[in-house]
Backbone as a printed PyTorch tensor [residue, N CA C, xyz], in Angstrom:
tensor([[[-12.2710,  -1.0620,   4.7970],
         [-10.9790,  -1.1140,   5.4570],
         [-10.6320,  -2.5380,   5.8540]],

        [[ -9.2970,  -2.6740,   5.8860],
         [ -8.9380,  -4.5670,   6.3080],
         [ -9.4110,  -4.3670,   7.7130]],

        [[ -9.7040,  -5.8650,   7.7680],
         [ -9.9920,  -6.2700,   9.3560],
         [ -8.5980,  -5.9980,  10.4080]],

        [[ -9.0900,  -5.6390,  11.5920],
         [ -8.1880,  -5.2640,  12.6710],
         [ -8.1010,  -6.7880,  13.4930]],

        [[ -7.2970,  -6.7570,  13.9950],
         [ -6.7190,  -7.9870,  15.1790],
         [ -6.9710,  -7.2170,  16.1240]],

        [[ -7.7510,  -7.7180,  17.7350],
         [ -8.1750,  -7.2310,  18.6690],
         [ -7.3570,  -8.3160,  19.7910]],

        [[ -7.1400,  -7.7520,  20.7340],
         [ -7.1080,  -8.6070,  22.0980],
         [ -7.8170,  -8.6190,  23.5960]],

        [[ -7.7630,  -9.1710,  23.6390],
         [ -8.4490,  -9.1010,  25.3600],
         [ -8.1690,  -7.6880,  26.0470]],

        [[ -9.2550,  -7.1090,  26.4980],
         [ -8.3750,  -6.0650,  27.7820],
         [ -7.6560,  -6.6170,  28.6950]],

        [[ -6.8790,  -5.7560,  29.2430],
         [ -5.5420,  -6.3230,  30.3060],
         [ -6.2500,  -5.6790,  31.5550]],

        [[ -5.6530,  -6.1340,  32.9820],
         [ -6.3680,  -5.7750,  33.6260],
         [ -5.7760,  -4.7120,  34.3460]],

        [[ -4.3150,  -4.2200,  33.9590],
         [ -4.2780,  -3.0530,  34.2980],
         [ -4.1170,  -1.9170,  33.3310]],

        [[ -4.7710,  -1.7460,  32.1910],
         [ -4.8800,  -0.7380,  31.6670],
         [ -5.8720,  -0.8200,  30.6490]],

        [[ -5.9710,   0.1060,  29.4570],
         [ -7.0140,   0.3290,  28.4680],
         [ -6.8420,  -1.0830,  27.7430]],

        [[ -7.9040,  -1.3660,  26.6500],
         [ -8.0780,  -2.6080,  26.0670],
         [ -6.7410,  -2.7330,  24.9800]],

        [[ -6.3400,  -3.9490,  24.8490],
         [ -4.4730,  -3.5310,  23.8610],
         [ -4.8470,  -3.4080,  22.4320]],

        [[ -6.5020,  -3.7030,  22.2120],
         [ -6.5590,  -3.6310,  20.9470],
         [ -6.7350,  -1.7290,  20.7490]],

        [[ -6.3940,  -1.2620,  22.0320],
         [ -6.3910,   0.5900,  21.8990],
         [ -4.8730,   0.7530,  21.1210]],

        [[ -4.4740,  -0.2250,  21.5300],
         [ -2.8660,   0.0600,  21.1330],
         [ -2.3670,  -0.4450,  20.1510]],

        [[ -2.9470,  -1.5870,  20.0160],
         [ -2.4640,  -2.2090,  18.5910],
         [ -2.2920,  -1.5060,  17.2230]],

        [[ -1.4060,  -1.8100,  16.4600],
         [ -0.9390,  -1.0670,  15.0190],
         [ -1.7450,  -1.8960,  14.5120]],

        [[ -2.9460,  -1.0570,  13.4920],
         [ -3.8290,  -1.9140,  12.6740],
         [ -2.6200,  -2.7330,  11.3470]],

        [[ -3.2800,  -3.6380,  11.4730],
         [ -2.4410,  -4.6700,  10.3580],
         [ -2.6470,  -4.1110,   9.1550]],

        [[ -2.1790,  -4.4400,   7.6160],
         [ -2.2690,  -3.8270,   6.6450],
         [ -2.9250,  -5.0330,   5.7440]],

        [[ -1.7120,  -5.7520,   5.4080],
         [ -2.4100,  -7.0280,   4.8640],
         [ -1.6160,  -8.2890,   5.2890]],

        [[ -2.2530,  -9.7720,   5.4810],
         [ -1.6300, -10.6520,   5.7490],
         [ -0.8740, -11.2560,   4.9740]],

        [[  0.3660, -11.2980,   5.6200],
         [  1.5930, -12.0340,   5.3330],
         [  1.6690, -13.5030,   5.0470]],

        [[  1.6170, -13.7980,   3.2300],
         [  1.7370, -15.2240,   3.2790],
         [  3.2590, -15.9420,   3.6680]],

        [[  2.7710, -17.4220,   3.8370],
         [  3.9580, -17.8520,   4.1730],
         [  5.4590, -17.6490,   3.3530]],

        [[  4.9650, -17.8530,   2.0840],
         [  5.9160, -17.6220,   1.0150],
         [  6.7380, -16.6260,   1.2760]],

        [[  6.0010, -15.3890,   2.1880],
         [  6.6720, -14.0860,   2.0130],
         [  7.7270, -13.7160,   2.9290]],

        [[  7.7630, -14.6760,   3.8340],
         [  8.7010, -14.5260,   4.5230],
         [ 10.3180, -14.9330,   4.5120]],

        [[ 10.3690, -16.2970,   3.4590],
         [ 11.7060, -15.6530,   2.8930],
         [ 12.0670, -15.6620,   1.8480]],

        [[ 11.3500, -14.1140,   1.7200],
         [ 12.0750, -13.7240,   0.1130],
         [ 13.3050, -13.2790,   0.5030]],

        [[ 14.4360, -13.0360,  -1.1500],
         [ 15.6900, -12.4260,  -0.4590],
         [ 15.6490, -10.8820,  -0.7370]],

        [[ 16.7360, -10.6270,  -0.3960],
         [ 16.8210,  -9.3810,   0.1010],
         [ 16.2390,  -8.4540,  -0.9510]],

        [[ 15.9250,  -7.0660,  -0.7890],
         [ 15.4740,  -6.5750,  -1.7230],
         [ 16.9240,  -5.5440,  -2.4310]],

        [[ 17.0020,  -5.7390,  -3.1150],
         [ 18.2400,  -5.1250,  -3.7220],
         [ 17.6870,  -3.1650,  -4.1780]],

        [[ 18.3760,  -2.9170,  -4.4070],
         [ 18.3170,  -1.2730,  -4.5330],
         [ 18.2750,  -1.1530,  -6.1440]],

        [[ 16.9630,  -1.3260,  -6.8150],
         [ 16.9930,  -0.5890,  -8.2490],
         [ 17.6610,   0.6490,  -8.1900]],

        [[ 18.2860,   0.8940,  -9.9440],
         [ 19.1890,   2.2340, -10.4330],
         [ 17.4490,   2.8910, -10.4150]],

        [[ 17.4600,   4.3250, -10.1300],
         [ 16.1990,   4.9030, -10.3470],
         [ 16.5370,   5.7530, -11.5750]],

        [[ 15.2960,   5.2380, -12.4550],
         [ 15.4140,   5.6490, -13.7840],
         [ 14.1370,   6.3970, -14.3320]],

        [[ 13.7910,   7.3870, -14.0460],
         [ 12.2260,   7.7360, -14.1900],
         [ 12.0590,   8.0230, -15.7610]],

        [[ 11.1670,   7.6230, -16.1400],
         [ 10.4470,   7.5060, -17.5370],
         [ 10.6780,   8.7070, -17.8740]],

        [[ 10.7560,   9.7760, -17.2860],
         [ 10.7930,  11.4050, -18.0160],
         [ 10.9250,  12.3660, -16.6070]],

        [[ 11.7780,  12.9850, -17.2320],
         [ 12.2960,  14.4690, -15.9830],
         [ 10.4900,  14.9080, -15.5170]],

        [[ 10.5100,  15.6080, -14.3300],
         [  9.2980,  15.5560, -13.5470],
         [  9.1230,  16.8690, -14.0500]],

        [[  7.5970,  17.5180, -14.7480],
         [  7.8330,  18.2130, -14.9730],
         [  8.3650,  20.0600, -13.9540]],

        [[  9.0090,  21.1510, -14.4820],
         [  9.4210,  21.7050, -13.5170],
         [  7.8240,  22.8020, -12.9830]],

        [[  8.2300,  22.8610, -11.3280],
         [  6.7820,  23.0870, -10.5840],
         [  6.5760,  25.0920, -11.3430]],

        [[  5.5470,  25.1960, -11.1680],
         [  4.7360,  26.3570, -11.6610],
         [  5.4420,  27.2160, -10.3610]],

        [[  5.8830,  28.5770,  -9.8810],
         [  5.6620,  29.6980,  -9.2920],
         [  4.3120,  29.5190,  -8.1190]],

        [[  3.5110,  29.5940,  -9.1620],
         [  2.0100,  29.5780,  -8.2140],
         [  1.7710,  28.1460,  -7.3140]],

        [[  2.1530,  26.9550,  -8.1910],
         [  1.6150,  25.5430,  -7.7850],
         [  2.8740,  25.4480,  -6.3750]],

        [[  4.0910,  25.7500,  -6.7010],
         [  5.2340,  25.1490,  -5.6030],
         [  4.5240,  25.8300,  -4.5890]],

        [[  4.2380,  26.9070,  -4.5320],
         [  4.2710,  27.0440,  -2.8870],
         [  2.6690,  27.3900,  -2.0770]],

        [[  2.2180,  26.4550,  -2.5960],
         [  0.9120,  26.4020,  -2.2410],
         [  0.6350,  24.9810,  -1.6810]],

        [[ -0.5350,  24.6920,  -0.9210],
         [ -0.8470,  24.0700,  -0.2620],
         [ -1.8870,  23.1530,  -0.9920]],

        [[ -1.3940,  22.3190,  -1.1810],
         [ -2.2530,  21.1880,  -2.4390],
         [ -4.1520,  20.3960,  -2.1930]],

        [[ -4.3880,  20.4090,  -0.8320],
         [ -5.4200,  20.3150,  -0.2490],
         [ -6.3650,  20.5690,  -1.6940]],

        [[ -7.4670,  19.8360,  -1.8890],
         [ -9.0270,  20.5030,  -2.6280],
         [ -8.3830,  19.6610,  -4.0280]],

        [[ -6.9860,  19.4760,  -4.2940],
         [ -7.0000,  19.2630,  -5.6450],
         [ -6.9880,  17.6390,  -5.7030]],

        [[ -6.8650,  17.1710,  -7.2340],
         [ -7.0630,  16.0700,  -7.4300],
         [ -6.0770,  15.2100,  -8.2120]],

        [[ -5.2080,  13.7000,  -7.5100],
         [ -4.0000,  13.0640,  -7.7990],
         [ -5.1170,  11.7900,  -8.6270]],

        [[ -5.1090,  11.8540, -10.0560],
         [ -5.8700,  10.3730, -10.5810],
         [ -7.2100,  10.3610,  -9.8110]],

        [[ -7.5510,   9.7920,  -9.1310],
         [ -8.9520,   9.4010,  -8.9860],
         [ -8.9410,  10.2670,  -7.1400]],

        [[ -7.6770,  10.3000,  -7.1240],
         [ -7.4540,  11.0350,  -5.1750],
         [ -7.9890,  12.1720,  -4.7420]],

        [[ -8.9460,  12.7270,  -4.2340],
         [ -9.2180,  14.2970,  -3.7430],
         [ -8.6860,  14.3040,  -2.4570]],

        [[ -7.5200,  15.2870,  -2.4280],
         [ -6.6580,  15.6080,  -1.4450],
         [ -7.8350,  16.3640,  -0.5530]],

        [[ -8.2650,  15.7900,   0.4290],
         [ -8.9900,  16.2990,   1.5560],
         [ -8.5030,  17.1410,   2.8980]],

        [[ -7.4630,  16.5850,   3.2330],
         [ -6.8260,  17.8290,   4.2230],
         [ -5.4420,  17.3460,   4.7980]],

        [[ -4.9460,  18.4080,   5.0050],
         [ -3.2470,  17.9440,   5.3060],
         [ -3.1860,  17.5180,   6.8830]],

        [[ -2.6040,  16.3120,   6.9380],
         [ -2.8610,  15.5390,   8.3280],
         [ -0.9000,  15.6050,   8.4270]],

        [[ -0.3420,  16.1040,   8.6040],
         [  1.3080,  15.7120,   9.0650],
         [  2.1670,  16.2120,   7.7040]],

        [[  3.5470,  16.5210,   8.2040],
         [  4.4840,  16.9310,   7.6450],
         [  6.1190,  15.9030,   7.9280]],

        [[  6.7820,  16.2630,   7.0870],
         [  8.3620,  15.4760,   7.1620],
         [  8.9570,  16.4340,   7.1450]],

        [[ 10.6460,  15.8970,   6.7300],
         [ 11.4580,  16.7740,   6.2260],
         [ 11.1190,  17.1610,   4.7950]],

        [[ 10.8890,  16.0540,   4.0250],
         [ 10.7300,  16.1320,   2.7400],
         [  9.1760,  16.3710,   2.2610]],

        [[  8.5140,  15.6360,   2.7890],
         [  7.6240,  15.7510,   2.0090],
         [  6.1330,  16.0150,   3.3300]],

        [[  4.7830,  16.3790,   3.0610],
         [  3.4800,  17.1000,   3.5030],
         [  2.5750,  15.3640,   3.1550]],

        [[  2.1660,  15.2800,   4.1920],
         [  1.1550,  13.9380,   4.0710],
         [ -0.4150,  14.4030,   4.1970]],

        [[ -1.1140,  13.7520,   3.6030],
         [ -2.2360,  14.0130,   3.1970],
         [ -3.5420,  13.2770,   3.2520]],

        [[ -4.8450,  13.0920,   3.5940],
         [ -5.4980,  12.5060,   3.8350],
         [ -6.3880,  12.8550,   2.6520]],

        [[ -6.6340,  11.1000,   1.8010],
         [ -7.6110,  11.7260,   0.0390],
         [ -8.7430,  10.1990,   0.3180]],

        [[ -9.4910,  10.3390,  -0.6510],
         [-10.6070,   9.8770,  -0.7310],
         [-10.5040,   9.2810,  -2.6620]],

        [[-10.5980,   8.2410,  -2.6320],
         [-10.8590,   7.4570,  -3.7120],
         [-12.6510,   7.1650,  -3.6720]],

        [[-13.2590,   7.8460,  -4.4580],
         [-15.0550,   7.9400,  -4.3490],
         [-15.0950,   6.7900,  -5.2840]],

        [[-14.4240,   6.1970,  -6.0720],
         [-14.9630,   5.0110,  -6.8310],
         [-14.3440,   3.4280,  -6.1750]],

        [[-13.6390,   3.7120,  -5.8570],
         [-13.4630,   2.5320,  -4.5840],
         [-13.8400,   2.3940,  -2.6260]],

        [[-14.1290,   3.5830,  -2.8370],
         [-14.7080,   4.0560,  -1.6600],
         [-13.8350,   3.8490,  -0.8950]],

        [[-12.6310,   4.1470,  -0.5970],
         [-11.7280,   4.4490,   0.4350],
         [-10.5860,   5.5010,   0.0880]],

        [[-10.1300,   5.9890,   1.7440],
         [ -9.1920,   6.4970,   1.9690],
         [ -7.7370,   6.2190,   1.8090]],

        [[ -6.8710,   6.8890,   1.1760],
         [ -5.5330,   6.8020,   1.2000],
         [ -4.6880,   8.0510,   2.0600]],

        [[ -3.2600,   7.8950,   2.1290],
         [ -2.3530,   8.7100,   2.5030],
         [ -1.8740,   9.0800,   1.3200]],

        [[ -1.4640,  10.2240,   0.8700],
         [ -0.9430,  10.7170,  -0.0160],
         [  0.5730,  11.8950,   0.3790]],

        [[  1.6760,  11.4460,   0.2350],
         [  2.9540,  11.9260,   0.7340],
         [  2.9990,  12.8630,  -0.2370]],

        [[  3.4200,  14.1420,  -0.5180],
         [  3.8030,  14.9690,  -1.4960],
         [  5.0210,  15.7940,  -1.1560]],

        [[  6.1170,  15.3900,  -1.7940],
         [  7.2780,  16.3760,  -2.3210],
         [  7.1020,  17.8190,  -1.2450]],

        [[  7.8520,  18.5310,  -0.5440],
         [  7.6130,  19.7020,  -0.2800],
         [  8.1370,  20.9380,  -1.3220]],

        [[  7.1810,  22.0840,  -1.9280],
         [  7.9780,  22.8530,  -2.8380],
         [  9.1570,  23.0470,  -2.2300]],

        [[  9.7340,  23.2740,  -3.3480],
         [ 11.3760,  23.6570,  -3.7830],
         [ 12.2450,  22.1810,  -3.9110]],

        [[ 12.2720,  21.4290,  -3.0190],
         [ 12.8170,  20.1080,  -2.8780],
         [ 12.9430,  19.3800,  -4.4130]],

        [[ 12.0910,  19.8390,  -4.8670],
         [ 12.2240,  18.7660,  -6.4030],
         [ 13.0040,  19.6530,  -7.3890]],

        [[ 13.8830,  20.4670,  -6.9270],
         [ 14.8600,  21.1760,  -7.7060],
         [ 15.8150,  20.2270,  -7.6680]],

        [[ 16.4320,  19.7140,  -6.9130],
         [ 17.4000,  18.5990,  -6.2200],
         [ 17.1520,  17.4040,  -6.9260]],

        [[ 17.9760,  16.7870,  -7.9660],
         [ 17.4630,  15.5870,  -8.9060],
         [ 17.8900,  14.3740,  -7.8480]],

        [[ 18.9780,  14.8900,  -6.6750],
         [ 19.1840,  13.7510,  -5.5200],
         [ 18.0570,  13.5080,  -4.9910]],

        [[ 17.1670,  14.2420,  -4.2740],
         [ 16.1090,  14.4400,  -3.5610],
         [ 14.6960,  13.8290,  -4.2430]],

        [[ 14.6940,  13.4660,  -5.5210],
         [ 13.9000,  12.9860,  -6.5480],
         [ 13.9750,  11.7610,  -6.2210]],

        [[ 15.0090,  11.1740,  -6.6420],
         [ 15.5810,   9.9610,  -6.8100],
         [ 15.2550,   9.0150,  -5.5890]],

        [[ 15.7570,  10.0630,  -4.2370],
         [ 15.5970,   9.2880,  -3.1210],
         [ 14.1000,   9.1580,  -2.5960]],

        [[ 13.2820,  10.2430,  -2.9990],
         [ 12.0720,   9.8610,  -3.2990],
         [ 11.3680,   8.7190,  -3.9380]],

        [[ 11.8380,   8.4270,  -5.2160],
         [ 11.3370,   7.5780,  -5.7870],
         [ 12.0340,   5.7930,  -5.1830]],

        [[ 13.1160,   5.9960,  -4.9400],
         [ 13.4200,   4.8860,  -3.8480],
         [ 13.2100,   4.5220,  -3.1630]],

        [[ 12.5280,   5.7470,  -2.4090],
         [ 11.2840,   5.1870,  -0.8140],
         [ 10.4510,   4.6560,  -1.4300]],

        [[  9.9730,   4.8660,  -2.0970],
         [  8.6160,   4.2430,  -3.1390],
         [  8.8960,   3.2130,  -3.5240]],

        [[  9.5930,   2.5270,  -4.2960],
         [ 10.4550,   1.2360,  -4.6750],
         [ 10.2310,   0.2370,  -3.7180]],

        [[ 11.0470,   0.9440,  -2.5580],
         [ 11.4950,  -0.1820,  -1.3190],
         [ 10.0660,  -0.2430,  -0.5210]],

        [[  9.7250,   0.5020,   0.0480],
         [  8.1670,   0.5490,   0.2190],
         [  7.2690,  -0.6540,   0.1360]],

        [[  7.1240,  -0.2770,  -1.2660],
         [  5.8060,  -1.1720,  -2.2350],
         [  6.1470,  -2.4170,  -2.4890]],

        [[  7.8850,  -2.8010,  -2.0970],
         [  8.2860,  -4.0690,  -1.8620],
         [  7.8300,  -5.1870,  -1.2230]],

        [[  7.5520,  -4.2370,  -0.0910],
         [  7.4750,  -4.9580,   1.7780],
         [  5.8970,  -5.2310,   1.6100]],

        [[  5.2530,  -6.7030,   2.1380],
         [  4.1540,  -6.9450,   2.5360],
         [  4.5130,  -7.3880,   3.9340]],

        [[  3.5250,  -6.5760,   4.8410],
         [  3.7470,  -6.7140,   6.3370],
         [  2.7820,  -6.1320,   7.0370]],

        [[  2.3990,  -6.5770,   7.9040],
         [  0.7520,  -5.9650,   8.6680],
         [  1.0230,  -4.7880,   9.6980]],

        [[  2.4860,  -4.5730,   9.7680],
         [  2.8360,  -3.1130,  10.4970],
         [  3.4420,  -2.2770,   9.3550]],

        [[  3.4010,  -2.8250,   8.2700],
         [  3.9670,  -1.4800,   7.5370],
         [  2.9770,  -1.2190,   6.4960]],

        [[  2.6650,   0.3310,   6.6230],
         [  1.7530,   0.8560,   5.5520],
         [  2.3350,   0.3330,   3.5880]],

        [[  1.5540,   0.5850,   2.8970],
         [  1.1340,  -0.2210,   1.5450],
         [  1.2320,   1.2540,   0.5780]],

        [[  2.4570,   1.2440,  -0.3950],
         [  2.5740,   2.0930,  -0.7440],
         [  1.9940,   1.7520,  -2.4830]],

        [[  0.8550,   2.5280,  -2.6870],
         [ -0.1030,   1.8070,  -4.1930],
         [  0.5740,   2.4380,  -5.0340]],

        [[  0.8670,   4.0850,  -5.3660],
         [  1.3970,   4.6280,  -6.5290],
         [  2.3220,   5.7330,  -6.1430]],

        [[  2.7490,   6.0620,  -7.1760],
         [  3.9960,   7.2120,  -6.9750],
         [  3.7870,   8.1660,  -8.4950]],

        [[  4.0420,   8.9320,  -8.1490],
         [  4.2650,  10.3540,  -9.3970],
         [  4.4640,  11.5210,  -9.4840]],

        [[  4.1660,  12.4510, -10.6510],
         [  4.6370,  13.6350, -10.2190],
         [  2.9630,  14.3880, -10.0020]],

        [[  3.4330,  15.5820,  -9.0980],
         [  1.8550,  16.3660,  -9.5330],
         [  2.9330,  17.7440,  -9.1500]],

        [[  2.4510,  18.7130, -10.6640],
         [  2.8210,  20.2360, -10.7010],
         [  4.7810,  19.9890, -10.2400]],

        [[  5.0260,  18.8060, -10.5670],
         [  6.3380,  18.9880, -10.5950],
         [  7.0060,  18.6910,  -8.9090]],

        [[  5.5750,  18.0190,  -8.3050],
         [  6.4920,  17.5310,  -7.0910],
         [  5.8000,  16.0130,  -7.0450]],

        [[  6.8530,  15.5620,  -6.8460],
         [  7.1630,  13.8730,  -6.2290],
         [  5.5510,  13.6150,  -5.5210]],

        [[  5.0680,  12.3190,  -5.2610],
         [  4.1810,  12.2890,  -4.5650],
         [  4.3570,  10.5400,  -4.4940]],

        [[  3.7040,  10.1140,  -3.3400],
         [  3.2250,   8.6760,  -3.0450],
         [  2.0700,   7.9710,  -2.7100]],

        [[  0.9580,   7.1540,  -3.0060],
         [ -0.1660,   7.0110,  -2.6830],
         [  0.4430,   6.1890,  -1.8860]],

        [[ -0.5270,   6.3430,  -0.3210],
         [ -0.0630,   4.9800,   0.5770],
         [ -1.7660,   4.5510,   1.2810]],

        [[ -1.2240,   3.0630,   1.9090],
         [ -2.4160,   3.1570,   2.4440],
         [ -2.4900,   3.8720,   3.6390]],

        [[ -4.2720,   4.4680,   3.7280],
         [ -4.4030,   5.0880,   5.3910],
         [ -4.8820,   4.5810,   6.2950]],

        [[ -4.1800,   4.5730,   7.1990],
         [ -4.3250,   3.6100,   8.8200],
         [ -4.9960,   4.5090,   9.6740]],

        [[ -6.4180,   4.4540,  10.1170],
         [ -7.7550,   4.9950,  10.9530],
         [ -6.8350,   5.4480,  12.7180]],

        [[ -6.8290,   5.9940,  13.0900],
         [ -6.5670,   5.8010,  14.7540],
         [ -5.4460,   6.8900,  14.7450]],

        [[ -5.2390,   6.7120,  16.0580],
         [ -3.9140,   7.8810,  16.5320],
         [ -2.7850,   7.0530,  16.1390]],

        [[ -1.1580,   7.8510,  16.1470],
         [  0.1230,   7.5890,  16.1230],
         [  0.2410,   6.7790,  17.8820]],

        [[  1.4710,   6.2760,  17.2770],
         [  2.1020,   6.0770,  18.5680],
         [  2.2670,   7.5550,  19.6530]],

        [[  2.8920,   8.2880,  18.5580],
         [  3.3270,   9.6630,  18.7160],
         [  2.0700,  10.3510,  19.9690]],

        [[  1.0680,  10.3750,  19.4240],
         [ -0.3400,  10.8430,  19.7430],
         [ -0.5700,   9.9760,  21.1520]],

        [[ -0.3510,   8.6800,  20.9960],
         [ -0.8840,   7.6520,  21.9700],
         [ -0.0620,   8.2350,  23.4770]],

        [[  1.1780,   8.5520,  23.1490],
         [  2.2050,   8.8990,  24.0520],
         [  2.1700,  10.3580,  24.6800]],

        [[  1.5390,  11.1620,  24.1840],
         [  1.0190,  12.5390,  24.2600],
         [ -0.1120,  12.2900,  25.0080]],

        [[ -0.8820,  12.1120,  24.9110],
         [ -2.1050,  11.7130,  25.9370],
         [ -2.0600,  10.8350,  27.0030]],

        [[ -0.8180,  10.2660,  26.8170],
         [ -0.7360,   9.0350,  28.4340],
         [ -0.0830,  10.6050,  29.1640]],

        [[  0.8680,  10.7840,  28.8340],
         [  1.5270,  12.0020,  29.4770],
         [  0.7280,  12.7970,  29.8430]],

        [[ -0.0160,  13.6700,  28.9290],
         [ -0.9200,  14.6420,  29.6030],
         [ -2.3590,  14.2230,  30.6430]],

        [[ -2.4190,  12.9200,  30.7090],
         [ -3.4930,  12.0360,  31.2790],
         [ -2.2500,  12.0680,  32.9910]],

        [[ -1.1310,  12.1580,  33.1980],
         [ -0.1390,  11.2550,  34.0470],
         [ -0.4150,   9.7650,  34.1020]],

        [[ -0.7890,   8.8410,  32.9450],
         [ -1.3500,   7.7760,  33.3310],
         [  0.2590,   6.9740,  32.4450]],

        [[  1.3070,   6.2220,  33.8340],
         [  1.9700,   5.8850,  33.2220],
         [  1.5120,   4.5300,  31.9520]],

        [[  2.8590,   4.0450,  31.4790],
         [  2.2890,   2.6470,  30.4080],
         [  2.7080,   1.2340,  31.4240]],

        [[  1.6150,   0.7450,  31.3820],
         [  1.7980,  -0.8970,  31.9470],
         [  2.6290,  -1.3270,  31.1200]],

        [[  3.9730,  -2.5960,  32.1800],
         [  5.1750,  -3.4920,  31.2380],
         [  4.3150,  -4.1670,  29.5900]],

        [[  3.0290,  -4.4170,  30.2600],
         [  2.5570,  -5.4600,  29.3360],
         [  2.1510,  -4.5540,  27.9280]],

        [[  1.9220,  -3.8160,  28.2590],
         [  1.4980,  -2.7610,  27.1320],
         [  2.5150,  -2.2960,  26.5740]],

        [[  3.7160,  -1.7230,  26.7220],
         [  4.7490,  -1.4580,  26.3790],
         [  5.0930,  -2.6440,  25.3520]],

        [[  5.2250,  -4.1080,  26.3090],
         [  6.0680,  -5.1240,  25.3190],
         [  4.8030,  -5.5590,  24.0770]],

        [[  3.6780,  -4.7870,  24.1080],
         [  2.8190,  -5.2400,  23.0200],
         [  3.1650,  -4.7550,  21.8740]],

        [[  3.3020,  -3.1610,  22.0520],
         [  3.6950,  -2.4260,  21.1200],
         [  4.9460,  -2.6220,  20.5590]],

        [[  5.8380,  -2.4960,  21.2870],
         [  7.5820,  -3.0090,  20.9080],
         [  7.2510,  -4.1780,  20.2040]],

        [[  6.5200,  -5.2040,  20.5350],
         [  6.8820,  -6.4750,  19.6580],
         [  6.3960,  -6.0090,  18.3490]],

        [[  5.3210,  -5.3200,  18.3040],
         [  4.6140,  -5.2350,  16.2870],
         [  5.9900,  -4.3530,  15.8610]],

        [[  6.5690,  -3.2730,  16.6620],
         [  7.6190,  -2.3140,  15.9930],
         [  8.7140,  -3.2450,  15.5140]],

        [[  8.8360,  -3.9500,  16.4480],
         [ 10.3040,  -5.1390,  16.4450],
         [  9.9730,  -6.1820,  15.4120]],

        [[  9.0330,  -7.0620,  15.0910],
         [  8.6970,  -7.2570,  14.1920],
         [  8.6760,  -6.8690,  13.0780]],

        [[  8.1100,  -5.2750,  12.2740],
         [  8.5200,  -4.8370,  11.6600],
         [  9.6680,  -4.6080,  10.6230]],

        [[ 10.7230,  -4.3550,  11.7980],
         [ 11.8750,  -3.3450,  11.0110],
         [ 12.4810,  -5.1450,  11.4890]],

        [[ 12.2360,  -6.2870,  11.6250],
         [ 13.2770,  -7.5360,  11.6100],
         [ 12.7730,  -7.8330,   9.9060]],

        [[ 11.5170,  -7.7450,   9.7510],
         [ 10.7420,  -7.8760,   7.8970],
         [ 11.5930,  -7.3150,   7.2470]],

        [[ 11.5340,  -5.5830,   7.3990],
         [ 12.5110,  -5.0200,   6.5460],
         [ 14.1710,  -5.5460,   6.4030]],

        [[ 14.5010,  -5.6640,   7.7620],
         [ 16.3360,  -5.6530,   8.2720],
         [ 16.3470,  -6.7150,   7.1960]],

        [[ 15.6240,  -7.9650,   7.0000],
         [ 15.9680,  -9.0760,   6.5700],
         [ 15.6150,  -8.8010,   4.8160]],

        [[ 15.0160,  -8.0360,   4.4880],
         [ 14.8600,  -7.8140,   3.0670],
         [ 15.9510,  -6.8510,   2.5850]],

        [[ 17.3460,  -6.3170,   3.8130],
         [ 17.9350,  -5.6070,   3.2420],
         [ 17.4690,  -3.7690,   3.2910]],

        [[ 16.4920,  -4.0090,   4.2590],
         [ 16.0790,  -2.3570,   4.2770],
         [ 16.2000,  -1.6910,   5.7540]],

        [[ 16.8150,  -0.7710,   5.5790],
         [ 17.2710,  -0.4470,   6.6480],
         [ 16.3650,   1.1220,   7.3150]],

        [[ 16.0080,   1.1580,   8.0440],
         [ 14.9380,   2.0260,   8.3370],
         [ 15.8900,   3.5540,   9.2390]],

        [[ 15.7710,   4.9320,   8.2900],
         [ 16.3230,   5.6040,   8.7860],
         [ 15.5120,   6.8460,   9.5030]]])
C-alpha cells in the first residue's frame, strides 16, 4: 500500500493522522497545471454484452473481474454496488464499482458510466482515489479503483456522534482542507463534482 502522511497528535483530541484521507499518489509538479480536462464523445469498442436473467440480479461477490476476486460487498450508490477484490499476483487490494442490474438497459446510464471512468483516471491527486480499469462483466459496467484501508468520513462522523465526543476547530479545518483541496484539483481540470 502507498505510504500514509501522519501528523502530530493535537492536544485536544485523537491523533489527526486518525483523520487524515490516506494520500493516493504524489502529485508532480508538472501536474498541477495541466488544462482542463475536456469531456471525450464516449465511444465503446462494442455494445456491452446484454446481462443473463440469472447474472443481473445476483450479487457478484466470489466471482472473478481479470485477475480481481470480488471478496465482499463493502457499500452501495445510486448506480452502481462497490466492492472489495484482491489482486493475488500483485498482492493488493482494489475497489471494484459495478453497474447495478437493470441499469445497463439505459445506453444513457452506460455512457455516463464510462465517463466517470474517463474523468476519474484523469485526475492524479492524493485525496482522490485512482481509477485502474473499466469494463463490462455479464453485461454490467464496472470500474477498478484503488482501495483506501480505514473508515469514511461518513463512519468517522457516526462514531464521534454516538461517542457524544464533539470535533475540535482544528480537526475539522484538517479535514476540510484535504476535501477543499481536492475538488479545487478537479474544479480546475474542469470537473465538477456532483
Amino acid at each position: 500500500p502507498p505510504p500514509s502522511t501522519t501528523a502530530a497528535p493535537t492536544p485536544t483530541g485523537p491523533p489527526a493522522e486518525a483523520l487524515e484521507l490516506p494520500p493516493t499518489t504524489p502529485v508532480a509538479a508538472e501536474e498541477q497545471e495541466m488544462p482542463p480536462i475536456e469531456a471525450a464523445p464516449v465511444q465503446p469498442e462494442a455494445e456491452p454484452p446484454p446481462p443473463t436473467p440469472t447474472s443481473a440480479a445476483r450479487d457478484v461477490t466470489g466471482q472473478t473481474i481479470g485477475p480481481y476476486r470480488l471478496l465482499e460487498k463493502i457499500g452501495q450508490g445510486g448506480m452502481a454496488e462497490i466492492y472489495k477484490a484482491y489482486h493475488p499476483t500483485l498482492n493488493r487490494y482494489a475497489a471494484v464499482k459495478v453497474m447495478r442490474p437493470g441499469l445497463t438497459d439505459s445506453g444513457d446510464l452506460v455512457a455516463r458510466f464510462q465517463r466517470e471512468a474517463q474523468t476519474v483516471a484523469a485526475l492524479r491527486h492524493p485525496n482522490i482515489v485512482q481509477v485502474f480499469d473499466f469494463g463490462f462483466l455479464d453485461g454490467r459496467g464496472y470500474l477498478i479503483m484503488e482501495y483506501v484501508e480505514g473508515a469514511s468520513l461518513q463512519e468517522l462522523m457516526r462514531r464521534r456522534q454516538l461517542a457524544d465526543e464533539p470535533w475540535q476547530p482544528d480537526e475539522i479545518l484538517h479535514i476540510m482542507a484535504q476535501v477543499a483541496d481536492a475538488l479545487d484539483y478537479a474544479h480546475r481540470r474542469g470537473v465538477v463534482h456532483r
